[in-house]
N, C-alpha and C positions, 0 to 999 in steps of 0.2 A: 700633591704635585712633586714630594719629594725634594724642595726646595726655598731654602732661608735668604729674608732680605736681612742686613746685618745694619744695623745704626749704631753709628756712633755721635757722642756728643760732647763736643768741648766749649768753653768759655773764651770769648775776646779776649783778649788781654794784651792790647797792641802788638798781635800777632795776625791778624786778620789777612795778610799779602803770605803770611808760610800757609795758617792753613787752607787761602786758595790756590797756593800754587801744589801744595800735599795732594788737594782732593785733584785737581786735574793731572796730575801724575799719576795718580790710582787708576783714572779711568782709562789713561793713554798708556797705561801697562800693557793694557789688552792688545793694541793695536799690534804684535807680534802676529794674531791669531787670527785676528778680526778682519773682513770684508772691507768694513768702513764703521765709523762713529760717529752718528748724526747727533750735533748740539741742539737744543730745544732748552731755550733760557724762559727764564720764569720767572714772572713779578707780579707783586701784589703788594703793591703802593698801600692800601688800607689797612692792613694788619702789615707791613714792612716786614714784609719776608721776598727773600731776593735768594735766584738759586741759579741752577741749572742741571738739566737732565739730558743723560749719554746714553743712547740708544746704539746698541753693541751689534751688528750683523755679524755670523761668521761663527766659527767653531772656536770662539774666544771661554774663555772660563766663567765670566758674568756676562749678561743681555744688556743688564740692565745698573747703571750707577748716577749716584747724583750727588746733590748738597743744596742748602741750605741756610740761611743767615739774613740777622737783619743787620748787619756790617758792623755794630757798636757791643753787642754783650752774647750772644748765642751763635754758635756755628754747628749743624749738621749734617754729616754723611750717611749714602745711602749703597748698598751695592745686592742684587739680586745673584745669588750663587745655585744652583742646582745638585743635588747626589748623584751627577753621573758624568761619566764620560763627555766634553763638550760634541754634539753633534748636533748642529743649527737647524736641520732638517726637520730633525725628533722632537726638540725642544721649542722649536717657534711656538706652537696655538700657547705654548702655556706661559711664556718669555711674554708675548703679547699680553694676554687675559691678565698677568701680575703685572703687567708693565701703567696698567690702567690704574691698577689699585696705589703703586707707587704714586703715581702724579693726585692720586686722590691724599694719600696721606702729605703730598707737599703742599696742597692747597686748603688742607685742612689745621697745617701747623700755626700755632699762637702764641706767640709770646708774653710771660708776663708783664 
């Protein structure tokens, strides 16, 4: 699909309010480009992973961005980039089909 989701991953360390305000400035970059940016928050009280995921319309540069954290020791980002020119058009069926696989990997995260 010619196309990398990118993770990154930092440690709590009574920084937890910079890096949620970092990843939501990441995703609201896009919003130059973008259509609109639908929120889709994510929890999962059982394993304590708490997130939220940015579903990007529009001829923005990522579709697709998120994060991740249980708010005490793990924090991750998420962002779907494509090798090509942004055209919303071109690149939906396949924005979509990864965009599945992403919320699979956020529900799959575990902390030790």
């Amino acid at each position: 699909m010619k196309g990398s989701i990118y993770l990154t991953y930092k440690p709590v360390e009574n920084n937890l309010d910079t890096l949620l305000i970092d990843a939501q400035r990441l995703s609201y970059e896009h919003v130059v480009k973008a259509d609109n940016i639908l929120e889709q928050p994510f929890v999962n009280d059982t394993d304590q992973v708490y997130g939220m995921f940015y579903e990007v319309s529009g001829n923005a540069a990522s579709q697709s961005q998120f994060y991740v954290t249980d708010s005490t020791r793990h924090f991750v980002t998420g962002s779907l980039y494509f090798y090509a020119k942004p055209n919303y058009d071109s690149i939906l069926p396949a924005a979509v089909y990864l965009q599945k696989d992403i919320r699979r990997l956020m529900e799959s995260i575990r902390w030790d």
